[in-house]
C-alpha positions in Angstrom: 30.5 3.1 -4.2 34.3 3.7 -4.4 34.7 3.4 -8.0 31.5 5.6 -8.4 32.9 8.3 -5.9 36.4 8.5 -7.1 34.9 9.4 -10.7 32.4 12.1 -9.2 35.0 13.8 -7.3 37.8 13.5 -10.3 35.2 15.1 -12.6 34.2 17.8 -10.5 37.1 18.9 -8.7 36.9 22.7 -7.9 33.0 23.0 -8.4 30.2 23.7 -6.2 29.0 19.9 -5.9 27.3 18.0 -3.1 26.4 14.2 -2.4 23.4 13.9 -1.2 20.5 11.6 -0.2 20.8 7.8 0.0 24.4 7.6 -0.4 25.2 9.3 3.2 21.8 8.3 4.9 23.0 4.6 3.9 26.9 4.9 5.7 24.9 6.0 8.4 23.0 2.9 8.7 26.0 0.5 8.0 24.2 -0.2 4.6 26.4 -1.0 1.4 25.2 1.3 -1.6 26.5 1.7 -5.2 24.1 4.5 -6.1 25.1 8.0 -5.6 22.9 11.0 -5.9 25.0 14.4 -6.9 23.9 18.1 -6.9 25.5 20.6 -9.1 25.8 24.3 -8.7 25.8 24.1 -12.6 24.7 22.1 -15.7 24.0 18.8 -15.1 24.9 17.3 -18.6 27.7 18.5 -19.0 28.5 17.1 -15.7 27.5 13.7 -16.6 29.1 13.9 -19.1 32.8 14.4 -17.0 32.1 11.7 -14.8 31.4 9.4 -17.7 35.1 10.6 -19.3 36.6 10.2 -16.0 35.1 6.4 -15.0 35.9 5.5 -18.5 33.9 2.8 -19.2 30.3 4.4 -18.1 27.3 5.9 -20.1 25.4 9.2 -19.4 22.0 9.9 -20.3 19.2 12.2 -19.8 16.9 10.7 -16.6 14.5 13.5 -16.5 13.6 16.2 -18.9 11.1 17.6 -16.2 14.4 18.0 -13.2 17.1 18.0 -15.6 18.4 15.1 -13.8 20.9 12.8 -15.7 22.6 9.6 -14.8 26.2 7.7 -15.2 26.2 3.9 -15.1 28.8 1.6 -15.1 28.8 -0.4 -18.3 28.9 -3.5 -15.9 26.0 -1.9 -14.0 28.0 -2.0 -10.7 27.7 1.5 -9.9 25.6 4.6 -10.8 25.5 8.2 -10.0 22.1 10.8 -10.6 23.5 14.6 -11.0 20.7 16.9 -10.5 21.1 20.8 -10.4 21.0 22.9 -7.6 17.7 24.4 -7.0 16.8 27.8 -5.4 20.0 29.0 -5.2 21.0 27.8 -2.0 21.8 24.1 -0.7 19.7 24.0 2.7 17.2 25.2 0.2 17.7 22.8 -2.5 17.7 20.2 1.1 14.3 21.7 2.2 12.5 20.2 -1.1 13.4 17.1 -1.0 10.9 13.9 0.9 11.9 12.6 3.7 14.3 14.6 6.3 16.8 11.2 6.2 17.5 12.0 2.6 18.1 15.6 3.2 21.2 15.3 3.9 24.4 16.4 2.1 28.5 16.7 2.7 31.0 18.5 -0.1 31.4 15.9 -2.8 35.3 16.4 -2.0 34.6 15.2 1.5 33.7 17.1 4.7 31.3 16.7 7.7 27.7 16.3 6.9 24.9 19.1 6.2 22.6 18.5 8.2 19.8 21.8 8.5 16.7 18.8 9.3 17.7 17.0 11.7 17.7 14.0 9.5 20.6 11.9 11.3 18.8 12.5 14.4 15.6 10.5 13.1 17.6 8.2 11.7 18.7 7.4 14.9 15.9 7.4 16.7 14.0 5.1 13.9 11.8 7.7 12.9 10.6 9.0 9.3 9.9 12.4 9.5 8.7 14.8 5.8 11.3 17.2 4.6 8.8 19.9 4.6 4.9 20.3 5.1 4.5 20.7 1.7 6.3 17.4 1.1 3.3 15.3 -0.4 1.4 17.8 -2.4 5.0 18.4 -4.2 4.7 15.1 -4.9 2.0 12.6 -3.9 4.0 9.9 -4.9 5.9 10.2 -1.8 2.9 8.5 -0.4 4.4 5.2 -1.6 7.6 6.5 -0.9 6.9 6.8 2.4 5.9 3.0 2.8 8.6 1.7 0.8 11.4 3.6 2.2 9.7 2.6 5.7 10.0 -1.1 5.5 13.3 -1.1 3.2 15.2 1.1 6.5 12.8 -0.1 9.2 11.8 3.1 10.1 8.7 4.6 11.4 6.8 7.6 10.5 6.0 9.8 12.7 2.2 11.3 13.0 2.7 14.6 11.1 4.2 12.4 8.7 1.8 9.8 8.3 -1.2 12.6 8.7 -0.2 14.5 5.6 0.9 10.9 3.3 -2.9 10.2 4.4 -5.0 13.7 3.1 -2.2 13.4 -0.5 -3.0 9.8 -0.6 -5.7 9.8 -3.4 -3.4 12.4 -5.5 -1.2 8.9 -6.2 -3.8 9.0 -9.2 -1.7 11.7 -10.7 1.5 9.7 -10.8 2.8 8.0 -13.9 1.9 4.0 -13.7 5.8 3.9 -14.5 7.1 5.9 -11.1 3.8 4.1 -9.1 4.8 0.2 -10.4 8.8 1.2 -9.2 7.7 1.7 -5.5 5.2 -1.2 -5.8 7.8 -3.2 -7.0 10.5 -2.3 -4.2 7.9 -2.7 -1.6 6.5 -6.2 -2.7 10.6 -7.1 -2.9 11.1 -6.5 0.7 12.1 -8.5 3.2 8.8 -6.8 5.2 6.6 -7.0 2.4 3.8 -7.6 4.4 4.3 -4.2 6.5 4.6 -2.4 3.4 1.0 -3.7 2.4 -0.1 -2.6 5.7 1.3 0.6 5.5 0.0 1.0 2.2 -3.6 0.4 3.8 -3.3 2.5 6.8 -2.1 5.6 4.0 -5.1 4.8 1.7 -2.9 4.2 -1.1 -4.6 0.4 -1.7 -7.6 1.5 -3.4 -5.7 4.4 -5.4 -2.6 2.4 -6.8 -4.2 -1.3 -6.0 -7.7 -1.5 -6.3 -8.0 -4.6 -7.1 -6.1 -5.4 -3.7 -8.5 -3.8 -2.0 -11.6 -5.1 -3.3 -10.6 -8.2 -1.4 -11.6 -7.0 1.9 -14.3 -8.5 3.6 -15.6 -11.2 0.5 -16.5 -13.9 2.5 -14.9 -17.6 1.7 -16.4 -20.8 2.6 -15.9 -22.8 5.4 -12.6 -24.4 4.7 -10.8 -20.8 4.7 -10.4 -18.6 8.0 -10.0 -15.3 6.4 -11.7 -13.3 3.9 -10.3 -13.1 0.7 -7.9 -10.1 1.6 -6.8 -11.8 4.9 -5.7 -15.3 2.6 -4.1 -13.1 -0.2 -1.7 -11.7 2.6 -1.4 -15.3 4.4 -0.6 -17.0 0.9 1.9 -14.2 0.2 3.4 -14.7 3.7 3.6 -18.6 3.4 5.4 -17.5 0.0 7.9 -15.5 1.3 8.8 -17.9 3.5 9.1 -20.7 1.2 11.2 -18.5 -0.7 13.4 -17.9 2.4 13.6 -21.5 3.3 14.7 -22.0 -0.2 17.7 -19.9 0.5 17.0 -17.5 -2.1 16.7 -14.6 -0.5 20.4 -12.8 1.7 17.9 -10.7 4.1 14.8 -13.4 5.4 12.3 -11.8 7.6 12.1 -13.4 11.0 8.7 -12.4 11.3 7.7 -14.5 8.1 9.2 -17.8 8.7 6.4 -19.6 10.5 4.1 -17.3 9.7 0.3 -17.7 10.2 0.3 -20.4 11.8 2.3 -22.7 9.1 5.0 -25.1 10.6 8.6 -24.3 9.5 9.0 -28.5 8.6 5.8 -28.3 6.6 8.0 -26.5 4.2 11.4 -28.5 4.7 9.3 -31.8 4.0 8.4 -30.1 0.2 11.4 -28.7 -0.7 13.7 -31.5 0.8 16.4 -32.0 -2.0 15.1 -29.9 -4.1 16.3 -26.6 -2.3 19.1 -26.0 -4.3 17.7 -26.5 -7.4 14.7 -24.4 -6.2 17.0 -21.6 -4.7 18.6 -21.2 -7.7 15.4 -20.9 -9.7 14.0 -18.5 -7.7 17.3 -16.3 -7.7 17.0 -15.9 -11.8 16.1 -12.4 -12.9 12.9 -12.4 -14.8 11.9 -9.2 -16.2 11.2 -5.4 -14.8 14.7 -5.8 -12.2 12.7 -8.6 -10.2 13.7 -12.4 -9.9 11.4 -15.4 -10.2 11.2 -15.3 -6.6 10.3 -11.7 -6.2 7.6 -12.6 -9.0 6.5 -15.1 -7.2 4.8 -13.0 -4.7 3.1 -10.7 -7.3 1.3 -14.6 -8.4 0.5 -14.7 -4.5 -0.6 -11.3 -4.4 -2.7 -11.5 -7.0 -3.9 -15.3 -7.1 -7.2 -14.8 -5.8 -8.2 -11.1 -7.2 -11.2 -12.3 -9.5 -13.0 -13.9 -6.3 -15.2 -10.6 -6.0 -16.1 -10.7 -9.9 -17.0 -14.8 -9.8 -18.3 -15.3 -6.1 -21.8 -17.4 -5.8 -23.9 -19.1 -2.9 -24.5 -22.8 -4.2 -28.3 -23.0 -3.7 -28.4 -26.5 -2.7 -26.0 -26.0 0.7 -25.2 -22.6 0.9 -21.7 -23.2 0.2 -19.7 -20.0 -1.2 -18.1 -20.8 -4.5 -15.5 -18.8 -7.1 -16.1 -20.9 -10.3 -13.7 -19.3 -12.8 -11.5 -17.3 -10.1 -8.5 -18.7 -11.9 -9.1 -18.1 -15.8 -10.7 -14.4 -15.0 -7.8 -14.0 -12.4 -5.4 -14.2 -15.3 -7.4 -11.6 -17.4 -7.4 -9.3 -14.6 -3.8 -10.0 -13.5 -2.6 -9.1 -17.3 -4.8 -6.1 -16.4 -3.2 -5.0 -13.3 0.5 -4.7 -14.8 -0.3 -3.6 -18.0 -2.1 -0.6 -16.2 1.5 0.0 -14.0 3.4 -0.7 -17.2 5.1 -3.9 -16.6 6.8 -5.9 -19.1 5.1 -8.2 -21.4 6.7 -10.7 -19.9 6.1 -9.9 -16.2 2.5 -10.1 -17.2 2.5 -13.4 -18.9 4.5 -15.3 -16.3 2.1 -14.2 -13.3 -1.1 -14.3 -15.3 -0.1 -18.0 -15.6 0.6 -18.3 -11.9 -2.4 -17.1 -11.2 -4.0 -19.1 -14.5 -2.9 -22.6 -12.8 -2.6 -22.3 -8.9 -5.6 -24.4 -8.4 -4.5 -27.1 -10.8 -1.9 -29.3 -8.6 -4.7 -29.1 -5.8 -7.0 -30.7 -8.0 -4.3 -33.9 -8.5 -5.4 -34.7 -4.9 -7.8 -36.5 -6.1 -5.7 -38.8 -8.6 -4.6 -42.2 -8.0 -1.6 -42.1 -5.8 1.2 -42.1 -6.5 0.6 -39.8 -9.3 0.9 -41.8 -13.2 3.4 -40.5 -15.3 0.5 -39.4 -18.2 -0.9 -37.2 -15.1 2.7 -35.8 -14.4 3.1 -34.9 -18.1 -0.5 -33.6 -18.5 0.3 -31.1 -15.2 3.6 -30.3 -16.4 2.7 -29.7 -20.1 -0.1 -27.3 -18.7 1.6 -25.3 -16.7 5.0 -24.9 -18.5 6.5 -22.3 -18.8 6.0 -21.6 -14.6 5.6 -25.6 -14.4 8.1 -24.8 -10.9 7.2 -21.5 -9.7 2.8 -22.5 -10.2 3.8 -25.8 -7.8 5.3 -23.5 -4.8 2.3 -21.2 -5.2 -0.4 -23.9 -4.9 2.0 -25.1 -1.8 1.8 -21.6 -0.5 -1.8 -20.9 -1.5 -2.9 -24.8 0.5 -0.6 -23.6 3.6 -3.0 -20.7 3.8 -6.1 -22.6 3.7 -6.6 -23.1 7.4 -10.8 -23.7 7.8 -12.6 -26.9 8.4 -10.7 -30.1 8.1 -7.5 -28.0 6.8 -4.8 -30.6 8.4 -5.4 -33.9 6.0 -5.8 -31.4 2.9 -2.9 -29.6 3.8 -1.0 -33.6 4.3 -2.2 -34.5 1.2 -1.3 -31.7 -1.0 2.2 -31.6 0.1 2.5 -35.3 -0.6 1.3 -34.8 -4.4 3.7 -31.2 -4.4 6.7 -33.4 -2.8 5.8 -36.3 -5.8 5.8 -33.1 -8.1 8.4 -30.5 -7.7 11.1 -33.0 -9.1 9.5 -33.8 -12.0 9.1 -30.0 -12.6 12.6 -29.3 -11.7 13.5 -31.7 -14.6 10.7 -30.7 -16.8 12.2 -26.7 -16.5 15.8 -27.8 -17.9 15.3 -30.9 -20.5 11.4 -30.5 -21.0 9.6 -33.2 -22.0 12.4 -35.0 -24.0 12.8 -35.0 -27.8 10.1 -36.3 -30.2 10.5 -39.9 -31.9 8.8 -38.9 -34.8 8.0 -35.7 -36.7 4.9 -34.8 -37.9 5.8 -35.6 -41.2 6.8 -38.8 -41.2 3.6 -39.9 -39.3 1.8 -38.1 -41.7 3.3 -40.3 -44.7 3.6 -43.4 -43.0 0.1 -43.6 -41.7 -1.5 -42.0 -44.9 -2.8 -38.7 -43.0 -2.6 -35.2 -44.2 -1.7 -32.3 -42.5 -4.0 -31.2 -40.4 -5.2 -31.2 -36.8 -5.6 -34.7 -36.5 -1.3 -35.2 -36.6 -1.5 -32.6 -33.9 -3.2 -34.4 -31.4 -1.5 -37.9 -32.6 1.5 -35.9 -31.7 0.2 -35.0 -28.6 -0.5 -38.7 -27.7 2.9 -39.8 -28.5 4.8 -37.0 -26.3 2.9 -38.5 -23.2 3.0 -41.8 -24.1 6.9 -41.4 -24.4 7.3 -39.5 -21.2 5.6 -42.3 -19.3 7.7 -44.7 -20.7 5.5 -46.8 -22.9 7.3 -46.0 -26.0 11.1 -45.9 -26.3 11.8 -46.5 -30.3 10.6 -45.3 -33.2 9.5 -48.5 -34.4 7.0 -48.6 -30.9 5.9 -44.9 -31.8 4.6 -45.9 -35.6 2.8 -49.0 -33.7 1.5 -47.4 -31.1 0.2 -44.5 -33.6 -1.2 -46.7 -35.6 -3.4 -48.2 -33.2 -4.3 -44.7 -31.9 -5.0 -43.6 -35.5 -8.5 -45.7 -35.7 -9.6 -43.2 -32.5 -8.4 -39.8 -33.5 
């Protein structure tokens, strides 16, 4: 924040300019912050602009033509600062518009004691979120989210009045842009208390607004091998998740509340990961897409693993047995669905659609000879690639949840196939399946077949036949092609 400060105050020396906000709330709290929100008794471009001149190597740019807000960033992204203009002429007034009173606070951008006409460091002290004004959530129903998000993020709770009015605004959510609804979704889903956040999203009736599909889950019944309904799983699998993530060592702020969650045994998780934790940790830690990591994606593929279960659930005739035949393929659909609605990335929404595409499918390798065949490794791994890793820790996750009728030898045995598999999808992630012996080409002319599908799936052959070891030359691949060549 130095850096960021020392420009702000360089550039505006002898105006009328405030910090305000996180920046001050976040000292309070002992919390390290490198975003600094700045209000202007002027214009707020051309004050952008100064600070940009004065950091030297920072950008400036228009954030929002409805505020006039603009933004400075570090061309290393280490630091930014959002310059907003003074509103109603006064600053306990410009205070008295903003959210939540712990961000209503300000101090003379050339330093000076805090402003403090809320009360704000008062709730922060006594753990309490508390609205700015009554009108707080009808300015902006967003702050329904807000509320949650900024709750579990500090650790704060709101107070009645608080939580009363974030309730009756809820369903306004519907007016926000997907764009400004997917950045607190995103930031809640992140935190550390993830789970309280969903809670808290439920107790505000924001679910059915922002996540309907969430809370469609409530009450589906499952079969007798699961102890929740639908909705109660999603959050166990997402817990179980988080924690694998934390045991992984990705993750600088693990939730003591998580680790052991629902019942799952901390060494349940240590057995699977064993020597593959760094290797893990450092997958998870990669950034992805939309400012989230694999790992933080990883819990939108938990969160969303199961949300076709409504759409494909039947009662076999025969037993009675619930069943969700096609939960997985329509999952994807509606996963794709989900975050193309709150404007996620193209890729965001490929990589958890295939999560939620191929959870069940390391489950279903249970039932394999073991130990596992090379060909089956290869015919998992091939599947399931690009998220050949992050699908394995979500079927661990997803099985870890799964606590019904005779849930202790399924639970044994999936872990035995996941501990026989994340390896092999560790190595599969950086070298893939290994280079080919033979192009499709020179089968084509050495066996006498034209291009066509046919080399395709000859191809095919050969890639699993050479990952399981059977062929090692090229002379091997034209003789073991050539036998295959009758079949195909």
């Amino acid at each position: 924040m130095a850096d960021a400060l020392q420009a702000a105050r360089a550039a505006l020396a002898g105006r009328r300019a405030w910090l305000v906000g996180g920046a001050i709330r976040d000292r309070a709290l002992g919390r390290a912050t490198t975003d600094l929100d700045v209000v202007v008794d002027g214009d707020p471009a051309e004050a952008a602009q100064e600070i940009a001149r004065a950091a030297g190597r920072a950008a400036s740019f228009a954030l929002s033509e409805q505020f006039g807000a603009w933004r400075v960033s570090a061309r290393d992204s280490s630091w930014q600062v959002d310059v907003e203009r003074l509103r109603e002429g006064s600053l306990e007034a410009d205070l008295a518009l903003r959210d939540f009173t712990v961000n209503a606070i300000a101090e003379p951008l050339a330093g000076g004691p805090p402003i403090d006409p809320l009360g704000g460091l008062a709730d922060l002290s006594a753990g309490r979120l508390r609205m700015a004004a009554a009108s707080a959530f009808a300015d902006d129903p967003l702050r329904v989210l807000r509320l949650a998000r900024i709750a579990v993020e500090l650790d704060l709770q709101a107070d009645a009045a608080t939580a009363r009015q974030a309730r009756e605004h809820a369903a306004q959510l519907s007016r926000c842009s997907p764009e400004r609804v997917f950045a607190e979704l995103r930031r809640i889903l992140a935190a550390p208390q993830a789970l309280r956040g969903l809670q808290l999203m439920g107790e505000l009736a924001a679910t059915p607004v922002v996540l309907p599909e969430l809370d469609a889950l409530r009450d589906v019944e499952q079969n007798r091998f699961h102890h929740t309904d639908v909705y109660g799983h999603t959050l166990e699998v997402l817990a179980c998740t988080i924690a694998l993530v934390d045991a992984a060592g990705a993750v600088s702020e693990p939730d003591p509340h998580v680790s052991g969650a629902m019942g799952t045994e901390p060494s349940e998780i240590e057995s699977v990961l064993g020597e593959q934790r760094p290797a893990v940790a450092a997958m998870l830690a990669e950034p992805l897409a939309d400012g989230l990591t694999r790992g933080e994606a990883l819990r939108w593929g938990a969160l969303l693993h199961d949300a076709a279960k409504p759409l494909t659930r039947g009662v076999r005739p025969s037993d009675g047995r619930v069943t969700f035949i096609g939960h997985d393929e329509r999952g994807a659909a509606l996963a794709r669905e989900v975050l193309a609605r709150l404007r996620a990335s193209e890729r965001l929404q490929a990589h958890v659609a295939a999560l939620v595409r191929h959870h069940l499918r390391l489950g279903f390798l249970v039932h394999e000879p073991q130990p596992l065949s090379r060909r089956t490794a290869f015919a998992y791994l091939r599947a399931c690639s690009p998220v050949e890793v992050d699908v394995t820790l979500l079927s661990i996750a997803d099985r870890l949840a799964t606590r019904g009728d005779r849930s202790q030898p399924a639970i044994d045995a999936h872990l035995a196939v996941a501990r026989q598999m994340l390896p092999d999808a560790l190595s599969w992630r950086h070298e893939g399946p290994g280079e080919p012996l033979l192009r499709g080409d020179e089968l084509g002319s050495r066996l006498g077949i034209a291009p066509g599908p046919r080399i395709g799936t000859l191809l095919d052959e050969l890639a699993a036949a050479q990952y399981a070891g059977e062929v090692t030359t090229r002379e091997q691949a034209f003789a073991y092609l050539e036998s295959r060549a009758r079949d195909v």
